[in-house]
C-alpha positions as CSV (number, residue, x, y, z in Angstrom):
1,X,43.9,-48.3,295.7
2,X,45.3,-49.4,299.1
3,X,48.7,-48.7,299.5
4,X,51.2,-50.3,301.5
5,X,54.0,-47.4,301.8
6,X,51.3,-44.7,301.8
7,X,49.4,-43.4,305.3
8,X,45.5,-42.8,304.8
9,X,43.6,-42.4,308.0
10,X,40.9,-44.8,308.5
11,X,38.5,-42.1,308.2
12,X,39.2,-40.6,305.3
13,X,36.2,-41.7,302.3
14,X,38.2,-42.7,299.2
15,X,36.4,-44.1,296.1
16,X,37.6,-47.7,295.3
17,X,39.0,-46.8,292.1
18,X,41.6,-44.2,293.0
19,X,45.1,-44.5,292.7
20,X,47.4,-43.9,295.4
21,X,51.2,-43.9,295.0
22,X,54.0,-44.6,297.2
23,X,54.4,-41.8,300.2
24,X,51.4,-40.2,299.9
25,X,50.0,-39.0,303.1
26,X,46.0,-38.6,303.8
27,X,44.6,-37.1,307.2
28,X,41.1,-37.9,308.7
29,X,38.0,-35.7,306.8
30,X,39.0,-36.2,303.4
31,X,37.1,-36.5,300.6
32,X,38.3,-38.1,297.5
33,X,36.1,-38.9,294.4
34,X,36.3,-41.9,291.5
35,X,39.3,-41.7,288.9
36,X,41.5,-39.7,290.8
37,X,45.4,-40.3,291.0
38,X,47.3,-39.0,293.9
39,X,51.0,-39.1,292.9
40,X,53.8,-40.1,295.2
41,X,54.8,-37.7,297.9
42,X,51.0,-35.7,297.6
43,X,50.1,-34.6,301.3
44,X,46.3,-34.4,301.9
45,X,45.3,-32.8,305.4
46,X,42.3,-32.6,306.9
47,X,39.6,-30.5,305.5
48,X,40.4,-31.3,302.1
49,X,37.4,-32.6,299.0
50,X,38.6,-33.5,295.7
51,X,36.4,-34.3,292.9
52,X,36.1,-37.1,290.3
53,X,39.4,-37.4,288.0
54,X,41.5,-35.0,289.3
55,X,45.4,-35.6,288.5
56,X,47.6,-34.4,291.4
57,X,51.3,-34.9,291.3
58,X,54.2,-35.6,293.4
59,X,54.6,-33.1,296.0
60,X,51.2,-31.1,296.2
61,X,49.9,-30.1,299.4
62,X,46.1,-29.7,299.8
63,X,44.2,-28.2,302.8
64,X,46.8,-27.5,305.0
65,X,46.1,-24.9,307.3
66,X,46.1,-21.3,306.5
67,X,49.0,-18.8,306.6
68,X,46.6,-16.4,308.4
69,X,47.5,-15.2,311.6
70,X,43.8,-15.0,312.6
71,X,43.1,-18.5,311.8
72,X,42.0,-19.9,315.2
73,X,41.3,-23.7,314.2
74,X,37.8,-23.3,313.2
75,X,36.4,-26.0,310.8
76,X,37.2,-25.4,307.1
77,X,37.9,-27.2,303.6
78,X,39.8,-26.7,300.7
79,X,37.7,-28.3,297.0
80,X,39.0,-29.1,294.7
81,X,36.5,-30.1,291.5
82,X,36.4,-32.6,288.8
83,X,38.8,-33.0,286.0
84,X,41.3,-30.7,287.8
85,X,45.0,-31.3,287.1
86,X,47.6,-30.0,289.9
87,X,51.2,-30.1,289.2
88,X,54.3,-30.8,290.8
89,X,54.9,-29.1,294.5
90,X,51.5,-27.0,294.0
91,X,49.9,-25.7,297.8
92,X,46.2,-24.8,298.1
93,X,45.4,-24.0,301.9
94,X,42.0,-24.6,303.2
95,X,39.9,-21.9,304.6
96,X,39.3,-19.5,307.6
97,X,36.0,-18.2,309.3
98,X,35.9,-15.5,306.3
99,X,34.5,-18.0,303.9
100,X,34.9,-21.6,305.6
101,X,36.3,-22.6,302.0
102,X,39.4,-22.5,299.3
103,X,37.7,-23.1,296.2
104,X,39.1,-24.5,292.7
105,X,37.3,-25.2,290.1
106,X,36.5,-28.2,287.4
107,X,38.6,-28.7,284.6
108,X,41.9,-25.9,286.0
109,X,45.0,-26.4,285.9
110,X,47.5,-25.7,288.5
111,X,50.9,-25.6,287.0
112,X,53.8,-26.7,289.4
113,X,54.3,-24.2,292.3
114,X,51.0,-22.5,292.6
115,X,50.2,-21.2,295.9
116,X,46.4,-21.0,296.5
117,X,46.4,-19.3,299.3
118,X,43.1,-19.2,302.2
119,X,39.8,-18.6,301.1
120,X,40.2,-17.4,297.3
121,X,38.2,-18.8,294.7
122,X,39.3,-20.0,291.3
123,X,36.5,-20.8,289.0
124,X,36.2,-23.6,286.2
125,X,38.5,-23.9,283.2
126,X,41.4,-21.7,284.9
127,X,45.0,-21.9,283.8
128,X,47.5,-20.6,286.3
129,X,51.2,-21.0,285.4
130,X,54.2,-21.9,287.4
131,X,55.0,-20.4,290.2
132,X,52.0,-17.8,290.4
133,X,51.2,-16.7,294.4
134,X,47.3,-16.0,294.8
135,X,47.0,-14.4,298.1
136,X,44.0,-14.7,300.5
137,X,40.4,-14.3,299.4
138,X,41.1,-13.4,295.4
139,X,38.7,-14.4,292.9
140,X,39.6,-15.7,289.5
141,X,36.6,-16.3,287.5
142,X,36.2,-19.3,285.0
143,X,38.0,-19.3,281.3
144,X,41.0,-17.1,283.1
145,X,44.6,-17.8,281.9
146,X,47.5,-16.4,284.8
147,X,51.0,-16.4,283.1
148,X,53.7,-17.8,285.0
149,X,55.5,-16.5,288.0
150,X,52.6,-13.5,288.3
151,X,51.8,-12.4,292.5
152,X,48.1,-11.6,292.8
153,X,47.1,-9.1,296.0
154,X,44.3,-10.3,298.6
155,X,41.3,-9.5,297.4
156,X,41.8,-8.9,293.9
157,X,38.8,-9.8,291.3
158,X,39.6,-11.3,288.2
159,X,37.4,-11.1,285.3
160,X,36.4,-14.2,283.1
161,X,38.1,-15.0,279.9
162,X,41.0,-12.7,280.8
163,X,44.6,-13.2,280.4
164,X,47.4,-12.3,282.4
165,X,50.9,-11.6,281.2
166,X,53.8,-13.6,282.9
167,X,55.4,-11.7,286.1
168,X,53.0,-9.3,286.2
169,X,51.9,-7.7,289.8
170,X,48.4,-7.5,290.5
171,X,46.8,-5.5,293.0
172,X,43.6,-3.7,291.1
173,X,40.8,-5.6,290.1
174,X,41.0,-7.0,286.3
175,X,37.6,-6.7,284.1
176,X,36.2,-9.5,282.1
177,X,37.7,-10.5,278.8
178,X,40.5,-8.5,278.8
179,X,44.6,-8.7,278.1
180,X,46.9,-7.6,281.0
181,X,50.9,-6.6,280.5
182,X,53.9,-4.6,281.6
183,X,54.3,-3.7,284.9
184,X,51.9,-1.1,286.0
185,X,49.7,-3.5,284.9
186,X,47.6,-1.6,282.0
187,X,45.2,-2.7,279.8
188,X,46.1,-3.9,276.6
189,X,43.0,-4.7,274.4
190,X,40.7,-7.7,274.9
191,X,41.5,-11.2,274.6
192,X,40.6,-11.8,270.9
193,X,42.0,-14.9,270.4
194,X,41.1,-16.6,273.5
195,X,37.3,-15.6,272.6
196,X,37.5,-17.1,269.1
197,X,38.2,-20.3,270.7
198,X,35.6,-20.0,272.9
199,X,33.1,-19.6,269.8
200,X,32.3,-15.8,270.8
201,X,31.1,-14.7,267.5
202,X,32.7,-11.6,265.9
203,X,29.6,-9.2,266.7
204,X,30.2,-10.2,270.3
205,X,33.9,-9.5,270.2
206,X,33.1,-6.3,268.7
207,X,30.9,-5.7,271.3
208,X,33.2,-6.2,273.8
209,X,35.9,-3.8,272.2
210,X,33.3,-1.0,271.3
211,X,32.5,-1.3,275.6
212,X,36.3,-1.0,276.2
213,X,36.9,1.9,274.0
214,X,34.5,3.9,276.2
215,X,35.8,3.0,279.1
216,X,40.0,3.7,278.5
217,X,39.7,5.6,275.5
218,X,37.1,8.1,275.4
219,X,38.9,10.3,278.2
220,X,35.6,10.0,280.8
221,X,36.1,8.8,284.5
222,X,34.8,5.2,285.4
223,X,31.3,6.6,286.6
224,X,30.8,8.6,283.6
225,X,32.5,5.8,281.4
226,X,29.4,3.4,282.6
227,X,26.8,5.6,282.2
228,X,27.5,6.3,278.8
229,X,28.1,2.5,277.8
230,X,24.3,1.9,279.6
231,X,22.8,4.4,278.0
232,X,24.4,4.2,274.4
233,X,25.9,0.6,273.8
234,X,23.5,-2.7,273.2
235,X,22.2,-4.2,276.4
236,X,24.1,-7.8,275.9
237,X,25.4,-10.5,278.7
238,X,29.4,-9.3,278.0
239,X,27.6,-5.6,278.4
240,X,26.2,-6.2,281.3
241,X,29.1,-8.3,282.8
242,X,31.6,-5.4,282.1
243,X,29.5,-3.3,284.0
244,X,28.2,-4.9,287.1
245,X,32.0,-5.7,287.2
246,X,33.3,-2.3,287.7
247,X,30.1,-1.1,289.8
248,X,31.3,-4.0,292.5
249,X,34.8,-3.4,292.0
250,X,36.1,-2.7,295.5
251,X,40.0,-2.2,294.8
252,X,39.2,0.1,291.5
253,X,40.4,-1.7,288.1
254,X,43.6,-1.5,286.1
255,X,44.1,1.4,284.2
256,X,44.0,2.6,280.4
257,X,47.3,2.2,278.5
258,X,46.2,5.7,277.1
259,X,46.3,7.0,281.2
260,X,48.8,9.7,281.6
261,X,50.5,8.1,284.6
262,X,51.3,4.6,282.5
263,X,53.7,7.4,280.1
């Protein structure tokens, strides 16, 4: 673990069987778990907690501070979970007094470039592709894929199991278990595929559809989209997801590829 032509702070708490490459620099309050390899050139500031057999490679910065005008030095970390794999030249900032935390789940992978930016939080099994910018305080929730090169608005919600087209511009909120493309950002059916390897059964991705058929197809506002999906549609978990969703939606979602403005 110790190495010579790397700089870790006396205080930092590293398990003994982590590997440290050459270059690597770790500041004072950090956190690093058992099986973890820190690649050569990896930057580690203060604030930062990374979990058992994370994978970081050369170049990565973790927990530096925000690029938040209104951070003021307050205490904060950036976690990183287990199993987590973050590529080449990737930057997660730690957080601000909003939250106190950057979050990133177990088992994600960061794909080289990523900017995680203060106070967002990405849940577990998330796949975001090169070069996507998360702004401050978005939420990706777990199973999410984000193609590449994609910029995500502060404060943005993203659904679970979704999946993001590449380049795409996000600044509405994205439901659960949906496809996103184009570039007004409109829906484009559910993520089949992605469910089926998940093991959602085919009455549950019919479930799902029938939901989003009422919601973008059936020509009804959001409001009356949800009471009509409560009162007519099974009561299931995705059901209820969908719905408590929207209801706490505070940007409004994407639209309907049907919506007159996406002609």
């Amino acid at each position: 673990m110790k190495q010579p032509l790397a700089y870790i702070h006396p205080d930092a708490k590293i398990a003994s069987n982590v590997v440290i490459e050459p270059f690597v620099t770790i500041d004072k309050n950090v956190v690093i778990e058992e099986g973890t390899r820190i690649g050569s050139n990896v930057t580690i500031l203060e604030g930062a907690r990374i979990g058992k057999n994370c994978n970081i490679f050369p170049g990565a910065v973790i927990a530096a501070v925000p690029q938040d005008l209104k951070f003021a030095g307050e205490d904060s970390l950036a976690v990183i979970g287990d199993n987590t794999t973050i590529r080449e030249c990737v930057t997660v900032n730690r957080g601000t007094a909003s939250r106190g935390k950057t979050v990133v789940g177990n088992n994600c992978l960061l794909m080289a470039y990523t900017h995680i930016a203060h106070d967002a939080i990405v849940g577990n099994n998330v796949i975001i592709a090169n070069a996507t910018q998360v702004a401050g305080e978005v939420r990706i929730d777990d199973f999410a894929i984000i193609g590449g090169t994609s910029a995500i608005h502060q404060f943005v919600h993203i659904g679970s199991h979704v999946m993001i087209q590449g380049g795409s511009l996000l600044s509405k909120d994205v439901p659960p278990y949906v496809k996103v493309g184009n570039t007004k950002m409109s829906y484009g059916g559910i993520n089949s595929i992605g469910l089926r390897r998940r093991n959602y059964t085919n009455e549950q991705i019919n479930g799902i559809q029938n939901i989003y058929r009422v919601l973008y197809q059936s020509g009804l506002n959001n409001s009356d989209a949800i009471e009509k999906i409560e009162a007519e549609l099974p009561a299931s978990k995705e059901r209820d997801e969908i719905v408590l969703f929207i209801k706490n939606s505070q940007r409004g979602i994407i639209k309907g590829y049907t919506s007159t403005s996406d002609r």
